[in-house]
N, C-alpha and C positions, 0 to 999 in steps of 0.2 A: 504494500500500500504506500502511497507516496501521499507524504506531507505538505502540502503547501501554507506558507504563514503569507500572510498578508499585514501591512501595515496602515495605518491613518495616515493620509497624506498631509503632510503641514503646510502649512500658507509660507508664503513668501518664493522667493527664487527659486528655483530647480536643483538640485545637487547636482554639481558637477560629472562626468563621466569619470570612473574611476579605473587603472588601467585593470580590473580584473573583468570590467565588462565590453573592454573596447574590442572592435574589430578583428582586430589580429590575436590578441586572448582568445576570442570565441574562434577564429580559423585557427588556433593552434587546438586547441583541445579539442573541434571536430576530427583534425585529421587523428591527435591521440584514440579518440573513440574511433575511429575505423579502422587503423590499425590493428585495435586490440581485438574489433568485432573479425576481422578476417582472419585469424586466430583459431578462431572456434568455428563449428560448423552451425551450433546454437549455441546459446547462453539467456540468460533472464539477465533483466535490467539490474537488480538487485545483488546481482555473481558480477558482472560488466560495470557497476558501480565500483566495487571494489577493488576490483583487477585497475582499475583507471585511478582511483582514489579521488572521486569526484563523489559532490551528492547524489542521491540521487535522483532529485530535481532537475535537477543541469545535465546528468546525465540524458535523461528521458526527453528534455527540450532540444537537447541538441538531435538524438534521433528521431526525433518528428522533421527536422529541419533535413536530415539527409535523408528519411523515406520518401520528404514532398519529392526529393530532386533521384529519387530510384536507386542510392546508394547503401541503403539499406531497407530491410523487410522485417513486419514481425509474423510470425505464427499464429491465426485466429486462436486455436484451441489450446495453445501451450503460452501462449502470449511470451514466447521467447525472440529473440531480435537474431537474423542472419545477417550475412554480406546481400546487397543487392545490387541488381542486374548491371545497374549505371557503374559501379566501381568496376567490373568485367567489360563494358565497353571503353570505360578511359584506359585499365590493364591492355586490354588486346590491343589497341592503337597506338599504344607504346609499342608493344611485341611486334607487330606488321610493321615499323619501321625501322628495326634494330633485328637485323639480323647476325647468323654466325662469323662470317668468315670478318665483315667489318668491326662486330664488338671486339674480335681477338686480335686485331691489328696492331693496336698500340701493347698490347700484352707481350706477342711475339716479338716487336723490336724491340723491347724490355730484355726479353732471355735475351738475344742476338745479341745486343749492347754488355749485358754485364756478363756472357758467358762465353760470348764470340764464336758462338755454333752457331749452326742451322734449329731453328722454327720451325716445328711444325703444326696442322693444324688436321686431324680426320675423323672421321665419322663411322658407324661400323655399319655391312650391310651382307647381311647372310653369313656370318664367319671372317669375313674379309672386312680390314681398315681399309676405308679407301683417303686418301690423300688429299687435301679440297684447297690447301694454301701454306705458303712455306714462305720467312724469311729469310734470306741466304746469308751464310758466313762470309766474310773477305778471306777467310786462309786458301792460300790454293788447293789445298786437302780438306775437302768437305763433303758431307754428306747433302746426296741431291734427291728431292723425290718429288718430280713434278706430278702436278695436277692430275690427276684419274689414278695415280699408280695403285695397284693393291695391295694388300699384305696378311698373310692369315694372323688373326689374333693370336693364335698363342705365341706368336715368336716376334710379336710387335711392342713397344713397348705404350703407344697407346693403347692396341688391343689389350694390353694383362689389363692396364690401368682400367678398364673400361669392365671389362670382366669382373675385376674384383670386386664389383659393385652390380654386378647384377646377381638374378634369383640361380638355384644351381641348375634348374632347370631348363634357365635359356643359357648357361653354361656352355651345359653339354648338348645342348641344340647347336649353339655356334660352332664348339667343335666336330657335332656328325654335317654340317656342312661344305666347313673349310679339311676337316685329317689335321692330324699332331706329325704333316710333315717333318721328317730330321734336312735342316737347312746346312748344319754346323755340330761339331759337336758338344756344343753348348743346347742343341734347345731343349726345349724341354717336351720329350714326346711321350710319358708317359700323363695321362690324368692326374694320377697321385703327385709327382711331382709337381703339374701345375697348380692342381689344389692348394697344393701348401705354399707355394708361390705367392698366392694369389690371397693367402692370409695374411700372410706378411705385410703383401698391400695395404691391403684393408689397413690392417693397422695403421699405417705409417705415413699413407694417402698419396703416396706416389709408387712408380714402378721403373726395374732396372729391368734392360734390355743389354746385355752380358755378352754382346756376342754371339746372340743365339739367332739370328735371322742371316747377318753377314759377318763373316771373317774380320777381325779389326774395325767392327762399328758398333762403338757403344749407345745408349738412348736410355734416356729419363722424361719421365710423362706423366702425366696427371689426369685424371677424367673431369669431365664437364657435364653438370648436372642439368635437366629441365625442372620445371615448375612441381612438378610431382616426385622430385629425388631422383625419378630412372636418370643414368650416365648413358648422355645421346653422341656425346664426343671427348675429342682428347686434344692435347696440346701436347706435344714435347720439343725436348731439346736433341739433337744428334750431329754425330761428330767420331773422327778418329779414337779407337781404345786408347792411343796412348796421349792422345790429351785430356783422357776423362779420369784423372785420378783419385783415390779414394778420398782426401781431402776437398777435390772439384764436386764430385758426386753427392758426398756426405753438406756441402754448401750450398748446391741448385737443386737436389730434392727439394728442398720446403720451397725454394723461389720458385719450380715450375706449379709448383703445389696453390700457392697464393694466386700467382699469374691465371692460373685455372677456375680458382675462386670467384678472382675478378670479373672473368668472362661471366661464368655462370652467372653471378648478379645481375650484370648487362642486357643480357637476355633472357631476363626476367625468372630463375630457377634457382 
C-alpha cells in the first residue's frame, strides 16, 4: 500500500525548486529505476523500492511516467512492474547500428599497438572459426589470416576460447562437424584432453593456442559474448612461438581478455 501525505499549502511565494526535484534528479533516478527494472524479469514496487533505495512514492510516480512512454509495464493480476516494449526499441537501434567487426576495431589496434602481433577477429560456424577481420603486425614474421579463412575449433585459439563457454552438448556437436584433426603434434585430438583444456579456460577467461594448428605459431584469445551470455565470437592475438614468451603470454592473456570485454559491451552483450 502506498502512503501519500499531503500538506496545507501556505500563503505567500512558492518554494523554490529544490535540486532533489529538478529535472535532471528526476532523469537521473528514472534511468536508476530502469536499470534496476531490467534486472529482473518481474519485481513489485515494494522489492524495486528497495533495490533502488527510493520511497516508494517516487518510486511508483516515476513508473507511471515511463509506462505513459512504453518503457515499462505492470502485471494486471500480480501488479508487479516489467521492462517495456519502448526500452527494447531504443536497445535494438542501438544494436542495428553497432555492429561486430567495427565495435572490435579500436580493441584490435589496442592488442597490435601494445603486443605488436596480428589481431584477430572470428566467428564460429559449424565447427569451423571463420576469420571476419585482422589487424596486421609490422614485423616481417607475422601471422596472416585473411578474411573467409577457416579453422577447426579445436586447434584454434578463438575456437577453444569460444568452446569453453559453450553447453557440452554443442561441444561435441562442433567437434562431430569439424574431426579433432592432428594438425601438429601439439593438438589436441583427443576429447578428454580438450575437455580439460577447455576448463582451464573457463577459469582463466582466455585461451592458449601452443602450436597446435601451425608449427611455430602461437595465439591467445578471448570469446565475445551476446546479450544472453552465449560466446558468438572471438578476438585474438597471433604471432611467431618465439616471440610469445611465457612472460609475453602470462601479460596479454588478461589484455586480450579485457579487449574482449570491451567488445562484448559494445555490442550490447
Amino acid at each position: 500500500m502506498i502512503e501519500i501525505h499531503t500538506e496545507k499549502r501556505k500563503r505567500g511565494r512558492p518554494r523554490s525548486r529544490t535540486p532533489d526535484s529538478s529535472p535532471v534528479q528526476a532523469l537521473d533516478r528514472g534511468l536508476i529505476i530502469l536499470e534496476a527494472l531490467a534486472q529482473q524479469p518481474r519485481i513489485s514496487l515494494s522489492a524495486l523500492a528497495r533495490t533502488v533505495g527510493m520511497p516508494p512514492s517516487t518510486v511508483h510516480r516515476i513508473l507511471a511516467t515511463l509506462q505513459s512512454h512504453g518503457f515499462a509495464d505492470i502485471e494486471p493480476h500480480t501488479q508487479d512492474w516489467t521492462i517495456g516494449i519502448g526500452a527494447f526499441r531504443v536497445g535494438n537501434t542501438y544494436l542495428s547500428r553497432t555492429n561486430l567487426v567495427e565495435a572490435a576495431q579500436a580493441g584490435m589496434r589496442e592488442l597490435t599497438d601494445e603486443t605488436g602481433e596480428t589481431a584477430n577477429l572470428g566467428i564460429a560456424d559449424e565447427g569451423y572459426i571463420v576469420f571476419i577481420s585482422q589487424t596486421e603486425s609490422q614485423n616481417p614474421i607475422r601471422a596472416m589470416f585473411r578474411a573467409g579463412t577457416r579453422s577447426p575449433m579445436h586447434s584454434s585459439g578463438i575456437g577453444k576460447a569460444m568452446l569453453a563457454h559453450m553447453p557440452r552438448a554443442d561441444v561435441e556437436a562442433a567437434l562431430n562437424a569439424s574431426g579433432q584433426t592432428e594438425f601438429t603434434d601439439r593438438t589436441l585430438t583427443s576429447p578428454q584432453a580438450l575437455l580439460a583444456d577447455l576448463e582451464v579456460i573457463a577459469g582463466q577467461g582466455w585461451s592458449f593456442d601452443n602450436e597446435e594448428r601451425y608449427k611455430g605459431m602461437r595465439c591467445i584469445a578471448s570469446a565475445i559474448f551476446d546479450n544472453r551470455g552465449n560466446a558468438v565470437a572471438g578476438v585474438s592475438v597471433s604471432g611467431p612461438a618465439a616471440r610469445f614468451s611465457d612472460e609475453m603470454i602470462a601479460r596479454t592473456g588478461p589484455l586480450v581478455q579485457k579487449v574482449a570485454a570491451e567488445i562484448t559491451r559494445l555490442t550490447g552483450g
